[in-house]
C-alpha positions as CSV (number, residue, x, y, z in Angstrom):
1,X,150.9,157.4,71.3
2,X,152.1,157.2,67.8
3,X,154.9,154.7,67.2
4,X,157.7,155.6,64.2
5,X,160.2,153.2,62.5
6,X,163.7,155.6,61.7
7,X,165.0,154.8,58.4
8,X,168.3,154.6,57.3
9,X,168.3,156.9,54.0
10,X,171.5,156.2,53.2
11,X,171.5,152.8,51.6
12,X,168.8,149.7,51.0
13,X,169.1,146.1,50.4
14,X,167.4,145.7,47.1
15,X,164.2,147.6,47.4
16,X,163.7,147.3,50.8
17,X,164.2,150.1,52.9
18,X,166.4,149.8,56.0
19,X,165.5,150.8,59.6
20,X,167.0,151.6,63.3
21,X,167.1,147.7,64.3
22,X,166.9,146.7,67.8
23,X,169.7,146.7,69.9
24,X,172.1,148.5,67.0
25,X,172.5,148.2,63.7
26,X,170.1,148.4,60.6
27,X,167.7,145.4,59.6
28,X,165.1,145.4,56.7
29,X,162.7,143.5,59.1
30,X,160.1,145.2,60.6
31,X,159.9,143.3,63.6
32,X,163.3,144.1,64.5
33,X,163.3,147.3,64.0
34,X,163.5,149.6,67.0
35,X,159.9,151.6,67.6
36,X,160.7,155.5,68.1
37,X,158.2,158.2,69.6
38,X,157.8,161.3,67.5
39,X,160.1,163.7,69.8
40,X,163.0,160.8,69.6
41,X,162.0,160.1,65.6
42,X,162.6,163.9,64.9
43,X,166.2,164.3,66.7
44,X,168.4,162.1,64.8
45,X,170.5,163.0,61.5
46,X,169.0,164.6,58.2
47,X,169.6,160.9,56.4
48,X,167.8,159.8,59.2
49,X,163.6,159.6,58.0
50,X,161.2,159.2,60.4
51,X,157.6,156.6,59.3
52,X,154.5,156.3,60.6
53,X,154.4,152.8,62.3
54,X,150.9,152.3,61.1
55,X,151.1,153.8,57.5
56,X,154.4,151.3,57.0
57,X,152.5,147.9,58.3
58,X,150.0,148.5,55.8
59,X,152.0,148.7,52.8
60,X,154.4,145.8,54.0
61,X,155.1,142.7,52.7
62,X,156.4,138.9,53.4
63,X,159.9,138.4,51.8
64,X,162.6,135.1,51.9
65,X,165.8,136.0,53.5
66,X,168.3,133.3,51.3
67,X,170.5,134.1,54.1
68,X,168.2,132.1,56.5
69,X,166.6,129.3,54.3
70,X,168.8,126.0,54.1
71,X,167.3,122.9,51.8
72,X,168.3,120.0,54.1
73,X,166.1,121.8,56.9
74,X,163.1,122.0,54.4
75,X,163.4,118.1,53.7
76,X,161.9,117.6,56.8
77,X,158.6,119.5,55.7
78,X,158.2,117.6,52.3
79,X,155.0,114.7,52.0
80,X,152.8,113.8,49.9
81,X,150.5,116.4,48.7
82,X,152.3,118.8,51.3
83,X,151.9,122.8,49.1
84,X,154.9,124.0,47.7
85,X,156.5,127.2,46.0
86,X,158.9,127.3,43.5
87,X,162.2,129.4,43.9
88,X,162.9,131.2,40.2
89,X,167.0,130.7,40.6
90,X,169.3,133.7,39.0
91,X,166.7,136.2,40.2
92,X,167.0,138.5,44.0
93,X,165.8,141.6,45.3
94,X,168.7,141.9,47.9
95,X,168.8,139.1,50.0
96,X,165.1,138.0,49.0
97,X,164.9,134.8,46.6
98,X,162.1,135.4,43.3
99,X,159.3,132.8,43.7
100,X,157.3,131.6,40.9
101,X,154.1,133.5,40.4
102,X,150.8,132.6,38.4
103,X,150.7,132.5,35.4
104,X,153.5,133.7,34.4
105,X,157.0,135.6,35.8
106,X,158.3,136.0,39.7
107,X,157.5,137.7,42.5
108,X,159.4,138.6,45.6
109,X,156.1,138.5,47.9
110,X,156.3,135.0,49.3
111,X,152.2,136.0,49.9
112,X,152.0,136.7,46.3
113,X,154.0,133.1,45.3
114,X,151.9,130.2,43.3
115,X,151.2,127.4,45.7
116,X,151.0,123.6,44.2
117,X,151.4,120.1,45.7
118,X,155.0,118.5,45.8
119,X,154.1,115.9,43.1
120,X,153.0,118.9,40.6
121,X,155.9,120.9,41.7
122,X,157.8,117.9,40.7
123,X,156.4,117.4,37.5
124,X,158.0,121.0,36.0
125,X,161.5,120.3,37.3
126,X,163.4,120.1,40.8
127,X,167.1,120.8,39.7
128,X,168.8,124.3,40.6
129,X,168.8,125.9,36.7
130,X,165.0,124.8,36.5
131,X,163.3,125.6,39.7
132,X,163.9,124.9,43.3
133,X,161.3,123.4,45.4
134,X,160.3,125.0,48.7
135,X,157.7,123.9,51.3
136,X,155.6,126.3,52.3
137,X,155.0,125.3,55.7
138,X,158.9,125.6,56.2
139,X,158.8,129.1,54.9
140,X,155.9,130.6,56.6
141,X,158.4,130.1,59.3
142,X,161.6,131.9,57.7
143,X,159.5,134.9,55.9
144,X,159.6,138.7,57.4
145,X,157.8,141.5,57.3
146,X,159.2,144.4,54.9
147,X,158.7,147.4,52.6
148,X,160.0,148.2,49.2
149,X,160.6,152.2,48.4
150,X,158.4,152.1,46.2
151,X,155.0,150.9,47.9
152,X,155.6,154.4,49.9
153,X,155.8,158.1,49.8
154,X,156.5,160.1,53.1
155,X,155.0,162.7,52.2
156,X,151.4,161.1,52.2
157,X,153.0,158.8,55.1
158,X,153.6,162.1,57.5
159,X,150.2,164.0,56.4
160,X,148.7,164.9,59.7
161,X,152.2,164.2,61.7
162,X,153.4,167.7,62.0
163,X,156.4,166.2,60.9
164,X,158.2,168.4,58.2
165,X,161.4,167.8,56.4
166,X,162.2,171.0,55.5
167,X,164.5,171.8,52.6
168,X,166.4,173.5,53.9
169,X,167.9,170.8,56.1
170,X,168.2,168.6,52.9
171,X,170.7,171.2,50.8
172,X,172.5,171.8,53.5
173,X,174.1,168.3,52.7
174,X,176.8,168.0,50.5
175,X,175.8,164.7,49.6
176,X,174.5,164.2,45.8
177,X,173.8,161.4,43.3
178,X,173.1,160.5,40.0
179,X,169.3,160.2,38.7
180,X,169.1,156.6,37.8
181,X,166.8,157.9,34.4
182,X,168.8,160.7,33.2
183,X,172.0,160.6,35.0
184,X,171.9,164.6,36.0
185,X,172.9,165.6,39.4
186,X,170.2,165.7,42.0
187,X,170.4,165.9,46.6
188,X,171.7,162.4,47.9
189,X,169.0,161.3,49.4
190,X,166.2,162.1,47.1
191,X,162.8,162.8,48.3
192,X,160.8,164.1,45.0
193,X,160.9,163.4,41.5
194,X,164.1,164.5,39.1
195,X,162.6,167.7,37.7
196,X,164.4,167.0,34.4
197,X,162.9,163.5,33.6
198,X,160.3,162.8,36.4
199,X,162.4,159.4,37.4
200,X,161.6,158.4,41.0
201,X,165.0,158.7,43.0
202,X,163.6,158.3,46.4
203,X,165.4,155.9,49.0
């Protein structure tokens, strides 16, 4: 039987899109979020967007939660020669820290970050306006599984599904928004493309 995640239309953390969590509330990580059939998927509120279990762990990702990542717990995992990543401070996508990525810039896929040993790590800088050192051992522990907006479409994610949202459901809302490229008035939330200057106001 095919398994959805129920997403919260209505708001994101950063570019992470934000489901039905277990036991109440909204969570960006996947493995909290509460699994729905497609009967109980389809019978919840218009901002409420049902996803293909499958077509969502695909296109997911491992992100750093700063909320649950403290430095005197990641002493314990630093040695000699233990492999490292390097935290980018000033930068987040939400709650999820920027990590140093080769050769050059940041990246918020902890899969995606540069890996080096301590004593290189050390050699470019350890203070918090250069670069903060992480061990990666202590964050394979801390990362989660999610998805940002933008590594999806549901409308390629419900080909096959059955699942239509119709719209007609969509303008009976009263809810609009501003298109983030041209500023014009479009449906709050936003499932195609602005017609005036193609910008990508999905949520």
């Amino acid at each position: 039987m095919s398994q959805f995640y129920l997403q919260d239309s209505r708001s994101h953390t950063g570019d992470g899109l934000m489901f039905w969590a277990l036991g109440g509330g909204y969570t960006t990580n996947l493995d909290r979020a509460e699994l729905f059939t497609k009967d109980q998927a389809c019978g919840h509120r218009d901002t409420d967007i049902p996803w293909p279990k499958n077509y969502v762990d695909a296109r997911a990702h491992l992100g750093i939660d700063h909320q649950y990542i403290r430095l005197d717990e990641a002493r314990d995992h630093l040695g000699p020669s233990c492999t490292v990543v390097l935290q980018i401070p000033g930068h987040w996508n939400g709650n999820d820290i920027a990590l140093a990525h080769w050769p050059i810039g940041h990246t918020y896929r902890f899969e995606k970050a540069h890996r080096l040993t301590l004593e290189a790590a050390q050699a470019i800088g350890n203070t918090p306006e250069e670069a903060v050192i992480w061990p990666v051992a202590y964050l394979e522990e801390k990362a989660r599984r999610l998805v940002h907006k933008r590594d999806v479409n549901i409308k390629e994610a419900l080909q096959g599904t059955g699942i239509q949202l119709t719209r007609a459901k969509r303008r009976q809302s009263a809810n609009i928004q501003n298109c983030v490229g041209c500023g014009r008035f479009v449906p709050s939330p936003s499932y195609d493309d602005c017609r005036h200057c193609d910008h990508d106001n999905r949520p």
